[in-house]
Residue, then its C-alpha position, 0 to 999 in steps of 0.5 A: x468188834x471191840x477186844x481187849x488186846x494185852x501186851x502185858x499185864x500192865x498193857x492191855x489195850x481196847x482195840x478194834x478187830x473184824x468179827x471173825x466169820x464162822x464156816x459151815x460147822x462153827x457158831x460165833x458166840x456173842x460174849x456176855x461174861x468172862x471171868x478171869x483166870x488165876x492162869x490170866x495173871x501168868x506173864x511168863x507164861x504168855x508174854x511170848x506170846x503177845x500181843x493176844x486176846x486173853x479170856x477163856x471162861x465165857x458165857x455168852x449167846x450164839x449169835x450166829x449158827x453154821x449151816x451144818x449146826x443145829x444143836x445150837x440155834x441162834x439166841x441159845x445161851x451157851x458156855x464155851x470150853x476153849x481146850x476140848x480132846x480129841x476123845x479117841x487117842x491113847x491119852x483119851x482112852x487111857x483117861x488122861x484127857x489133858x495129855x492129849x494133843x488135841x486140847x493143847x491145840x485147839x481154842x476159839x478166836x480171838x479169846x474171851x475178853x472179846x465182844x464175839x469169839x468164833x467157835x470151831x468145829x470141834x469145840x462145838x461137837x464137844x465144847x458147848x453146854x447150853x446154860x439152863x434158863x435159871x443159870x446167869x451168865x456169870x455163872x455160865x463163866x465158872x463152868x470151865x474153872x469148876x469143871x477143872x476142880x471136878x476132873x482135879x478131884x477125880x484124879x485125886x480119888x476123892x471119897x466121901x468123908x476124906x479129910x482134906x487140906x487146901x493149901x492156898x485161898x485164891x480163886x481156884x482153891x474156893x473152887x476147890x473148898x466148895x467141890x470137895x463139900x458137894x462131893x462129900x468130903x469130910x473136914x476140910x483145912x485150909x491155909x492162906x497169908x491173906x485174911x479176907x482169903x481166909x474168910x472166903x474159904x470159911x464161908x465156901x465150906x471150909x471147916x477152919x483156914x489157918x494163917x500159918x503153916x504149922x497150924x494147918x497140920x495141927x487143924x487137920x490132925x484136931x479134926x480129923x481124930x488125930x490123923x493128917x489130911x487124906x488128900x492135900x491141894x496144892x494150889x500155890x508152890x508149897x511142897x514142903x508143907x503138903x507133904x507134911x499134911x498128907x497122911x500115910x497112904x494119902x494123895x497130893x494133887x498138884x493143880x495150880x502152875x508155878x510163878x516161876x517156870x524154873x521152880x523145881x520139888x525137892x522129894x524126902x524119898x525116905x519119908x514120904x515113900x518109902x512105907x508111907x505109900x502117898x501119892x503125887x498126882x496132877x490135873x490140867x484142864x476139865x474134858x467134857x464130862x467134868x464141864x457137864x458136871x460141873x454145869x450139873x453142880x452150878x445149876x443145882x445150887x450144890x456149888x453156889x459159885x456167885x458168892x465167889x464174885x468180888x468185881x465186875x468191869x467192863x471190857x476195856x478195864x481188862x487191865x484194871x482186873x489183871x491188876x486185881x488178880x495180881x494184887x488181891x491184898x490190895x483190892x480184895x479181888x476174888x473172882x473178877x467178871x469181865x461185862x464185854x457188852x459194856 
């Protein structure tokens, strides 16, 4: 089978591999789609790593089906979660799925950007949703990312009509713009340097994107009869500026990884604890119910996810894509889809 090996992200390679084989428990997916995470274009962060089949947000058909499977018979049309719990350990039962050290080990082989990815037991226990007849498969993609933004919110305590900021317009601040509408938020503000970002977020259901700092508290406050933003997003590295957003008593949640793995916070104790009550919270990873419902949101049309799609190429132009990803004030590039059949 064909897979997209990178090297780095100016080196990703088309190359050939065995298919892997399944066990008794394990299905093996043939990928149809595979959208490109923010996380995709982190070269600090995998470069150890290399050389590795990148690509974790898939969609695809079970191609083959253990012995002992029958939830999933051949031919189901199915999205994969790569990272699943272990759902019965302290972090689990305590809620903080992404502490567990079950999803920091667990994923399907070889990854994503790939023709066919074995899927091992216990992700398919608990890491497979069959996709309904009317949801595409590029869709199916956007479970994952989606379902990140849905567990990302939950652990923010989103309530309806709370105004929020979203600080950064890449890929999973759309995500984020269009969850927090579905899911009743009140005026949402976002900020982004790059015009065509901005536009996007409009369209996704933001009530005003600024391109300056300033004026995003400003918007915020404008809107939301004077006050600042009930919860801010943070979904690119500007601390100073969330903190100046977050109304008193409100929440930042941290949800995207630095570019540099040295970046530190520097915290104003005074000002923003002391009488203010904010809270500083983060989320890493969607656990199985928020994947549910973000599958639930897709197929009801509450989150029209489609609309975020700029680019589609086949597998071996991986590269290309990464490029997009890394540069989208070149290229335009929002959401790109990778059509591994192709």
């Amino acid at each position: 089978m064909r897979v997209a090996m990178w090297y780095n992200n100016k080196d990703v390679r088309l190359e050939e591999m065995p298919r892997p084989p399944i066990g008794p428990d394990e299905i093996l997916v043939q990928v149809v789609a595979s959208g490109i995470c923010g996380s995709d274009g982190m070269e600090w962060y995998r470069l150890h790593k290399a050389p590795l089949v990148l690509g974790h947000e898939i969609a695809g058909v079970v191609a083959e089906a253990g012995s002992r499977v029958s939830a999933y018979p051949i031919g189901t049309r199915v999205s994969v979660a790569h990272h699943v719990p272990c759902n019965t350990c302290h972090f689990c039962l305590s809620g903080h799925h992404s502490c567990c050290p079950t999803l920091q080990s667990t994923n399907f082989f070889p990854g994503g950007f790939a023709e066919y990815v074995r899927v091992p037991a216990i992700n398919v226990d608990r890491g497979v949703l069959a996709l309904p007849g009317h949801v595409s498969f590029e869709e199916g993609t956007f479970v994952e990312p989606l379902g990140c933004v849905v567990r990302g919110l939950r652990q923010a305590r989103l309530q309806p009509g709370q105004a929020v900021a979203v600080i950064g317009c890449g890929i999973t601040a759309q995500l984020m713009i269009m969850a927090a509408r579905a899911m009743g938020a009140g005026c949402i503000v976002a900020s982004d340097s790059i015009p065509f970002r901005r536009e996007m977020a409009r369209l996704h259901g933001a009530d005003a994107a600024m391109a300056s700092d300033e004026t995003l508290v400003e918007k915020i406050r404008e809107l939301n009869d004077g006050r600042r933003a009930d919860l801010v997003v943070i979904c690119r590295p500007l601390v100073s500026l969330a903190l100046d957003a977050v109304e008193r008593g409100g929440t930042v949640l941290f949800f995207s990884g630095a570019d540099d793995p040295k970046d530190t916070i520097g915290v104003p104790w005074n000002d923003i604890f002391w009488r203010t009550e904010v809270t500083l919270t983060s989320s890493y990873a969607s656990p199985p119910q928020d994947s549910a419902l973000a599958l639930a949101l897709i197929a009801a049309g509450r989150v029209a996810v489609r609309s975020m799609i700029t680019h589609r190429l086949p597998l071996g132009e991986v590269g290309v894509g990464i490029d997009m990803l890394t540069h989208p004030w070149l290229h335009h590039s929002m959401k790109i889809i990778i059509e591994c059949q192709t």
